[in-house]
C-alpha positions as CSV (number, residue, x, y, z in Angstrom):
1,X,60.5,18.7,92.0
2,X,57.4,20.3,93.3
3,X,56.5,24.1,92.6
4,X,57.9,25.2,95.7
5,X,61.3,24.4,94.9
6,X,61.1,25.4,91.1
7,X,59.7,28.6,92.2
8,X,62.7,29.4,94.5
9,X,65.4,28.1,92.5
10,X,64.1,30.4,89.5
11,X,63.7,33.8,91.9
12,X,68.0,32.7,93.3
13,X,68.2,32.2,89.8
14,X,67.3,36.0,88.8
15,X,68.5,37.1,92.0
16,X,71.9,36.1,91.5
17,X,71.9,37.7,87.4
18,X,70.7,40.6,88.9
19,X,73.2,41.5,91.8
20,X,75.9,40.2,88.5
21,X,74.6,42.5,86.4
22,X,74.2,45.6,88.7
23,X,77.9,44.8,90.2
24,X,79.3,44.6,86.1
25,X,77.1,47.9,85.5
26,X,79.2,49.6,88.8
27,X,82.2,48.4,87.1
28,X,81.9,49.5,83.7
29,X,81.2,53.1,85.1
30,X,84.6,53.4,87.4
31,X,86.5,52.0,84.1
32,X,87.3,55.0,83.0
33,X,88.2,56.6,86.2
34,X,90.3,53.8,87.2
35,X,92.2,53.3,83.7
36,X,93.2,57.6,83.9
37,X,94.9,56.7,87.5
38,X,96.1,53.9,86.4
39,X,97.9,55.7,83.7
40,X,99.4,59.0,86.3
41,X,101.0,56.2,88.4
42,X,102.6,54.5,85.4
43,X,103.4,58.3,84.3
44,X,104.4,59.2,87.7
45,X,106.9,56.2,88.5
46,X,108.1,56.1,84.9
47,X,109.1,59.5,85.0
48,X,107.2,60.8,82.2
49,X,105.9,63.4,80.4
50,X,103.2,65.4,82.2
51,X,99.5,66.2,81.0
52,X,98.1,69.1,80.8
C-alpha cells in the first residue's frame, strides 16, 4: 500500500465519521421535538387527556 492510497482511505475514513457524527448531532436535536408529537398523536388517537 503506497502513500497514495493510505492517504485517501484515511481522509474517506474521517470523511465518512464526520457526515455520521453531524447526521447523529441533527438527530439528537429534533429528539425532543419529535418525542412531544409523537406523544399528541398517541394522546390524540387514544382519546386522552389534554395538555395545557
Amino acid at each position: 500500500m503506497d502513500w497514495n492510497t493510505l492517504t485517501l482511505v484515511t481522509l474517506a475514513v474521517f470523511g465518512f465519521a464526520g457526515l455520521v457524527v453531524m447526521l447523529l448531532i441533527g438527530f439528537l436535536r429534533q429528539l425532543p421535538e419529535l418525542v412531544r408529537a409523537v406523544r399528541e398523536v398517541k394522546d390524540a388517537l387514544g382519546g386522552g387527556i389534554e395538555r395545557e
